[in-house]
C-alpha positions in Angstrom: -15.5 16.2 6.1 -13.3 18.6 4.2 -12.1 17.8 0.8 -8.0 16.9 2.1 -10.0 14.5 4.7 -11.7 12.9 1.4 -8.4 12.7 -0.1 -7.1 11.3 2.6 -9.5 8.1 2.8 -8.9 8.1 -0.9 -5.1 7.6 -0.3 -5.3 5.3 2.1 -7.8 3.2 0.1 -5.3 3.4 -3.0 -2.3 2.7 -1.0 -3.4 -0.4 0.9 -4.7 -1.8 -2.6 -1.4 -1.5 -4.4 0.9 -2.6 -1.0 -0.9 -5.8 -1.7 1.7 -6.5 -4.4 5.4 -7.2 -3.4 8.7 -7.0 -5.2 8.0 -9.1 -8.3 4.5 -8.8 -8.0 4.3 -11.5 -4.8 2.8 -11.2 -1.8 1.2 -12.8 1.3 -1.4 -14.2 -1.2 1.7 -16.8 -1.6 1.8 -17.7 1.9 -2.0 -17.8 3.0 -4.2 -19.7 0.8 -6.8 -22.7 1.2 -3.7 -24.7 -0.6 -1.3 -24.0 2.0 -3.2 -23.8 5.1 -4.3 -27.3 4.2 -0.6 -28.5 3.8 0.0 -26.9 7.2 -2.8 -28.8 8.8 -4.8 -25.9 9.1 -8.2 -24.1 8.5 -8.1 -21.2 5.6 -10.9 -19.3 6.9 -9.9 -18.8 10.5 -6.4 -18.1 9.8 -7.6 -15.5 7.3 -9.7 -14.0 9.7 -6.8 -14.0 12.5 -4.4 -11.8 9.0 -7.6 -9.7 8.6 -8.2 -8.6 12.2 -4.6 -8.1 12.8 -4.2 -5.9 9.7 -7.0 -3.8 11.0 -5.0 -3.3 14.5 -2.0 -2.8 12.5 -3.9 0.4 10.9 -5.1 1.2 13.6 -1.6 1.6 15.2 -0.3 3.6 12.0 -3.8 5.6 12.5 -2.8 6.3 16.4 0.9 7.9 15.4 -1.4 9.8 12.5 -3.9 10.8 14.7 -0.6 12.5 16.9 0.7 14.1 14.1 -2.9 15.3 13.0 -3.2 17.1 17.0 0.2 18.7 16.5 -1.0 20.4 13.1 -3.9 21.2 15.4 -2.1 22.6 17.8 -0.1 25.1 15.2 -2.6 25.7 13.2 -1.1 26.7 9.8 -2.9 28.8 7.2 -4.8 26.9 4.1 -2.1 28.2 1.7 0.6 26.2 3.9 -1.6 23.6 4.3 -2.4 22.9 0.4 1.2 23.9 -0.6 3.0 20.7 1.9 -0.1 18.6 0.4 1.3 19.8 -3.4 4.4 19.1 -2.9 4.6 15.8 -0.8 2.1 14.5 -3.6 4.3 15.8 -6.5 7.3 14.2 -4.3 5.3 10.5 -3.7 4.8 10.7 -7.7 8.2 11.3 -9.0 9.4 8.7 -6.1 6.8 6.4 -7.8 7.8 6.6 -11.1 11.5 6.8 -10.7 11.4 10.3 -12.2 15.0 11.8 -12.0 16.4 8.9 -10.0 14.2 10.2 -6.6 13.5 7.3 -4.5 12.0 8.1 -1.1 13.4 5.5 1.9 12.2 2.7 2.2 13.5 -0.5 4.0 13.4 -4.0 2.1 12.0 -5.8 4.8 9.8 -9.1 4.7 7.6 -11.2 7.6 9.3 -13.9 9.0 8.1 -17.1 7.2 9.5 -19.7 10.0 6.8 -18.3 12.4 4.5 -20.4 10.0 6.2 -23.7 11.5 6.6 -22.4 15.1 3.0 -20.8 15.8 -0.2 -21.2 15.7 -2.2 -19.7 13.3 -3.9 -17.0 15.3 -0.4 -16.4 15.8 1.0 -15.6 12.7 -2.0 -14.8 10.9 -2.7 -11.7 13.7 0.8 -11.2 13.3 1.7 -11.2 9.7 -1.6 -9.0 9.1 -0.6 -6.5 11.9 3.1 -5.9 10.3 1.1 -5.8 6.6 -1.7 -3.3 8.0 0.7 -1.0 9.8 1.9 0.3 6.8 5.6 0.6 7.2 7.0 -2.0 8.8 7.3 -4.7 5.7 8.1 -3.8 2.0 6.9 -0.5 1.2 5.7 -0.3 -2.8 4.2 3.1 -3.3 5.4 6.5 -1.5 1.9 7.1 -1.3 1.9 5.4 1.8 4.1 8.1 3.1 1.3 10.6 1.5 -1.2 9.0 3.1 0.5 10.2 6.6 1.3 13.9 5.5 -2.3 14.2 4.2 -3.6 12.6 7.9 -1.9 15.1 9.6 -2.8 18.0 7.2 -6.3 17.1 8.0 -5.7 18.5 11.1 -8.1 16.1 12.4 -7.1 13.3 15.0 -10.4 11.1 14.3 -9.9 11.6 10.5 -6.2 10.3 10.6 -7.3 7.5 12.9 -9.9 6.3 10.7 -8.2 6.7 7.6 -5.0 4.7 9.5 -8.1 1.8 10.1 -9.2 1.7 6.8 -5.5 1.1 5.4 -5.0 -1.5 7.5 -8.1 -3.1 7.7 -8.1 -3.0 3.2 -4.8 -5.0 3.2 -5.9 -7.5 5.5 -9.2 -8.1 3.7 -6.7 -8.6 0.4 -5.7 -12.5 1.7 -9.3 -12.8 0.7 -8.8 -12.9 -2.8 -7.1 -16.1 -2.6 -9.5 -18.2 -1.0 -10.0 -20.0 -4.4 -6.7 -21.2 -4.6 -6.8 -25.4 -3.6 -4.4 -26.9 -6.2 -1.4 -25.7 -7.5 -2.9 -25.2 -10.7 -5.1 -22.8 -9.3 -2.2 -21.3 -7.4 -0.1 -20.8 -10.4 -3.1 -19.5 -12.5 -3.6 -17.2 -9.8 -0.3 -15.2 -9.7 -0.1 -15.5 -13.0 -2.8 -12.8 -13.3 -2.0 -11.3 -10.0 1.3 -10.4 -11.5 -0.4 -8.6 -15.0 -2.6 -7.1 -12.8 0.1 -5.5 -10.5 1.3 -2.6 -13.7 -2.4 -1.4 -14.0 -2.6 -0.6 -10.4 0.5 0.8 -10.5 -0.8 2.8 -12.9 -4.1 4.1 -11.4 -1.8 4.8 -7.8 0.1 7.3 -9.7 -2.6 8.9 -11.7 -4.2 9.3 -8.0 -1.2 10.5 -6.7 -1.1 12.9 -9.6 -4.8 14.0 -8.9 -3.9 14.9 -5.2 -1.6 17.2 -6.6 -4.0 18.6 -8.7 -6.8 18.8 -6.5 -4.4 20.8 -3.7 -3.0 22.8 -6.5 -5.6 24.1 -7.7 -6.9 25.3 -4.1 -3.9 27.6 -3.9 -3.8 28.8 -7.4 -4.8 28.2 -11.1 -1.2 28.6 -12.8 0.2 26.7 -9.9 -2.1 23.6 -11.9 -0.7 24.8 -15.3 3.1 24.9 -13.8 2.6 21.5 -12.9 0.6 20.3 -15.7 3.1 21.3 -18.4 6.4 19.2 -17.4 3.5 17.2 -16.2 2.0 16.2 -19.9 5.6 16.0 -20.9 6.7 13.6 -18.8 3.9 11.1 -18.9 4.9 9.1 -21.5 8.1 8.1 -19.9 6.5 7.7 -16.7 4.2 4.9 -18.0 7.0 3.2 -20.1 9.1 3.3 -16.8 6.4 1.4 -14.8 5.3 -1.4 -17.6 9.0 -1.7 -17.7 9.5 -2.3 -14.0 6.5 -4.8 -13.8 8.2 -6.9 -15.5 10.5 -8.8 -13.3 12.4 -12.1 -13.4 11.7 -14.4 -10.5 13.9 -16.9 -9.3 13.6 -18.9 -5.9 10.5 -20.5 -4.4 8.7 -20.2 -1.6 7.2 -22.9 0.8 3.4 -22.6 0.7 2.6 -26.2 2.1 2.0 -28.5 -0.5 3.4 -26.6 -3.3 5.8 -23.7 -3.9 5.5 -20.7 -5.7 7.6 -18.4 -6.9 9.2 -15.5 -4.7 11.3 -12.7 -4.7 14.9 -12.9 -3.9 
């Protein structure tokens, strides 16, 4: 595998892990737990399983448009410069989107899952469902740009099985995430729960933008040395204010609750 195609899987690892987190440091962790599956009269377990599979199809649809993308780079074959120069910039662009630097803010839609399938369907329903949406990558809440860097570097690879897999793994890491709440069975455990989830959201945010960073480096570097020191200079001098900016936006005030069965939480308006 070339080095971009171990950047790539690297990405998408990265990526899924901090999508688990939703505005205000939230997520489906909320909605599927051994708490609320037993207010809803169901099984955590199976459901789980139902959010995990379906994540992994949801990748594996975002893998099928990479692996497209990944044939048409194919198909023009550009030169290595080209290729490491798009790969320095998107990552350079996913990293000042991250941090706010300059007011850049890639698109993204503010989009959630429906929460009234949980009363209408069954949970093989929305538990495939939900995890599809969640694995696909773009069709819920999108926190980090570098899930839009995680599609450039796909197709860079120039590789259709490379993107396809690395689409899998994405989805198949964020549906394995529900896992982490299978010790929540009381509220107390639920509310002890986020409460860490929620400090533990910054430091991620953190290590996804000191990845996103290294990308840049590492493609860089391929194309030339003081292409590394050009970046590295306004680089060093904005990292201060990039990690005051992200501590600053983990901290959030939330307001409204959400139904989890037995016991709310809180959610994001």
């Amino acid at each position: 595998m070339t080095d971009l195609g171990i950047l790539t899987f690297g990405i998408a690892a990265v990526a899924a892990i901090r999508s688990t987190w939703s505005p205000c440091g939230l997520s489906m962790l909320a909605t599927i737990t051994p708490l609320a599956e037993r207010g809803r009269g169901h099984r955590f377990g199976p459901t789980a399983a139902w959010y995990m599979l379906g994540g992994t199809a949801g990748g594996a649809t975002l893998g099928t448009v990479m692996c497209g993308l990944a044939g048409a780079v194919r198909w023009l074959a550009p030169g290595p410069t080209t290729v490491e120069a798009v790969a320095t910039a998107a990552a350079v662009a996913v990293t000042a989107s991250d941090i706010g630097f300059g007011g850049v803010r890639l698109p993204y839609h503010r989009r959630q899952v429906n929460e009234r399938w949980l009363d209408q369907y069954r949970p093989w329903v929305y538990g495939s469902g939900f995890g599809w949406q969640i694995g696909s990558g773009l069709s819920t809440y999108i926190m980090t740009a570098s899930v839009y860097l995680l599609v450039v570097l796909a197709a860079l690879t120039a590789q259709p099985l490379v993107a396809f897999g690395a689409g899998t793994v994405f989805g198949t890491l964020r549906g394995s995430m529900v896992f982490m709440g299978g010790s929540i069975t009381s509220p107390d455990a639920l509310s002890s729960f986020h409460a860490r989830f929620v400090r533990a959201g910054t430091s991620v945010a953190l290590v996804t933008v000191a990845v996103t960073v290294a990308v840049a480096i590492v493609a860089a570097w391929s194309i030339s040395f003081w292409l590394v020191v050009g970046l590295a200079v306004p680089g060093t001098a904005v990292a201060p204010w990039a990690v005051r900016s992200i501590v600053t936006r983990g901290s959030c005030q939330v307001g409204a609750t959400r139904d989890t069965g037995r016991a709310a939480v809180p959610v994001a308006d």
